[in-house]
C-alpha positions in Angstrom: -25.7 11.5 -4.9 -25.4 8.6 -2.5 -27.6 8.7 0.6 -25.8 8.3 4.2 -28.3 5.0 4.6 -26.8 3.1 1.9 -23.5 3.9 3.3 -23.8 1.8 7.0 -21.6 -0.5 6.0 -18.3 1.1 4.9 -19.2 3.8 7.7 -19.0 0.6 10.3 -15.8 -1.9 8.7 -13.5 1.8 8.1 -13.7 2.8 11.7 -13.0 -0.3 12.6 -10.3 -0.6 10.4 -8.7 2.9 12.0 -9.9 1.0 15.2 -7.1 -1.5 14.7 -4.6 0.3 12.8 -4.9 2.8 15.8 -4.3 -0.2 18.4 -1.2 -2.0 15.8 0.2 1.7 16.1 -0.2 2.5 19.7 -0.3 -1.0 21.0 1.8 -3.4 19.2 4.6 -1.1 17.8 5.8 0.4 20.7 9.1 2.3 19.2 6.3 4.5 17.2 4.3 6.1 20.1 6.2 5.1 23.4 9.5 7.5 22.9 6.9 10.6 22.9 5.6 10.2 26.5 8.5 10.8 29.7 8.2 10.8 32.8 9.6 13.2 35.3 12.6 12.3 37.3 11.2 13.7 40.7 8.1 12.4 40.1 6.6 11.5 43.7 7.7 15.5 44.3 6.0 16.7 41.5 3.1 14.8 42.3 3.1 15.5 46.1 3.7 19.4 45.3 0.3 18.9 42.9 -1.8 17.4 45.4 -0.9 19.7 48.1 -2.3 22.4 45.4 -5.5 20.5 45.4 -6.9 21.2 41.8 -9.4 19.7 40.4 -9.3 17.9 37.3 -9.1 20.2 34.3 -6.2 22.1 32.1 -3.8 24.3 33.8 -1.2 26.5 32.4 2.4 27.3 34.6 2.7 30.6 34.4 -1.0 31.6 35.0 -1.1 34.8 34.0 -4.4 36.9 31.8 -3.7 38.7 29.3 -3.8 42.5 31.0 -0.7 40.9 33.0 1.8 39.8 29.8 3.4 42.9 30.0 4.2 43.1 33.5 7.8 42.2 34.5 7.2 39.9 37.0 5.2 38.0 34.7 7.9 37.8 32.4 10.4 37.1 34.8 7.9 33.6 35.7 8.2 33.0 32.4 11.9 33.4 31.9 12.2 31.0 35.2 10.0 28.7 34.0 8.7 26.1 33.9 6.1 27.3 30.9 3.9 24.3 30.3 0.4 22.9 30.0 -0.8 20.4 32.3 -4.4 18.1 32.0 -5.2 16.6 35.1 -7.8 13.4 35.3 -9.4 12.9 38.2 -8.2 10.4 40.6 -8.4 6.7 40.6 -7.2 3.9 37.5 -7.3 4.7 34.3 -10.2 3.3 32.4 -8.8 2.1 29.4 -12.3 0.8 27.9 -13.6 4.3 28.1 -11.2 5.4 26.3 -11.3 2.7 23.5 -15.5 3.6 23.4 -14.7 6.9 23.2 -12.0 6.6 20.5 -14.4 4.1 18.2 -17.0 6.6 18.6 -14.7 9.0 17.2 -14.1 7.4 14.3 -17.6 6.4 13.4 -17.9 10.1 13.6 -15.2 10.6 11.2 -16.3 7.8 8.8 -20.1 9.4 8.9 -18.9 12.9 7.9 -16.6 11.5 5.4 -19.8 9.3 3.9 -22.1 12.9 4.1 -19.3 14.2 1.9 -18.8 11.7 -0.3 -22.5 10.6 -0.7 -22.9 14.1 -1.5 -20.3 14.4 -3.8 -20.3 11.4 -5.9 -22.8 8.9 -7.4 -23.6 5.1 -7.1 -21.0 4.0 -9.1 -18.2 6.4 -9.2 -14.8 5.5 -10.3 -12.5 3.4 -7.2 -9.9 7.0 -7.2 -12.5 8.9 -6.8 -13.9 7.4 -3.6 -10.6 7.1 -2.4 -9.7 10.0 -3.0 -12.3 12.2 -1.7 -13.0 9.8 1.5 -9.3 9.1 2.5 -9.0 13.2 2.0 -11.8 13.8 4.4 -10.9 11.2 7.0 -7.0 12.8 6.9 -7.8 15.6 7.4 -10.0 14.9 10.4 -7.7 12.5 12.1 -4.0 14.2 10.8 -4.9 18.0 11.3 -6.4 17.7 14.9 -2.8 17.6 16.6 -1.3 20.4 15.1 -3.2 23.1 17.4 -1.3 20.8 20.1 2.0 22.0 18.2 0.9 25.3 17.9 -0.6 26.5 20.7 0.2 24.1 23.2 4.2 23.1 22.5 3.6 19.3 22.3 7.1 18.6 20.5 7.3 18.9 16.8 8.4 15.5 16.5 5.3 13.8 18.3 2.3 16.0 15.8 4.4 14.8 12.5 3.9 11.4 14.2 0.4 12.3 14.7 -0.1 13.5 11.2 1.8 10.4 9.9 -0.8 8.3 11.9 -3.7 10.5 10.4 -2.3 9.8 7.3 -2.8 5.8 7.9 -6.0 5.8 8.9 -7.2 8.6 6.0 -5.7 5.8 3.8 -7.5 2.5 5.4 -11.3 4.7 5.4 -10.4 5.8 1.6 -9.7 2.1 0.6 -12.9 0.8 2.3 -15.4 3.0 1.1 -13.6 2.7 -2.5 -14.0 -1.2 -2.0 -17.7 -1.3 -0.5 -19.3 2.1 -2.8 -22.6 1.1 -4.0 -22.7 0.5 -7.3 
């Protein structure tokens, strides 16, 4: 057993490791992420018929419907109609692109610390480079590949965009594995 303490360091260096490969990914290869986000063709309608709705930031579905009302026919026929989607609205203003980089390191610092709990619990000083790697970069892909695919299930982001997702997850599972496997105390 490793305690989380002697484990700072490749906690700190793998998130931001994910940090950048997160950035090269979104940032600097733009054919990767950039084909999964569209725009809608009447967009200052769409946007003028949403502010004349006046919501407030939050998650809406289109049909709103409870459950009691899925088998009534008009709700059906809304849904037939369509559109059927889910919408987030932000509130107002620019996007704050630093709060969302804070927010995302954070993230993975959370990720890197549960996959050091695990693996500090799992393993001794010492243990073998694979294994690290292996229980680590399992830990980490499962954290940051499995949390789009409720956004495929439940939410129909396109198929195409959570493999993209999972493929990302898959990246950054790798770069955590390989720094705690270099950096395990010995």
């Amino acid at each position: 057993m490793v305690p989380l303490a002697h484990l700072w360091l490749p906690m700190l260096i793998s998130a931001a490791g994910v940090f950048i490969a997160s950035s090269v990914l979104h940032m600097v290869l733009k054919f990767w992420h950039m084909p999964d986000y569209g725009g809608f063709p009447n967009e200052d309608d769409v946007g003028a018929a949403i502010r004349n709705g006046n919501p407030a930031p939050g998650m809406y579905v289109i049909p709103y419907c409870r459950m009691e009302d899925m088998k009534k026919a008009e709700t059906a026929e809304k849904f037939k109609r369509g559109p059927v989607g889910f919408m987030i609205l932000r509130p107002s203003g620019p996007f704050n692109m630093g709060k969302n980089l804070v927010q995302w390191l954070v993230f993975c610092l959370v990720v890197s610390l549960f996959s050091a709990y695990v693996a500090g619990a799992a393993l001794a000083p010492g243990a073998a480079w694979l294994q690290v790697f292996r229980i680590v970069g399992t830990v980490s892909f499962m954290t940051y590949g499995f949390t789009s695919l409720p956004a495929g299930i439940w939410w129909g982001q396109p198929w195409k965009t959570v493999v993209k997702d999972v493929i990302d997850g898959l990246i950054y599972g790798l770069v955590t594995g390989v720094i705690f496997a270099w950096l395990w105390p010995t």
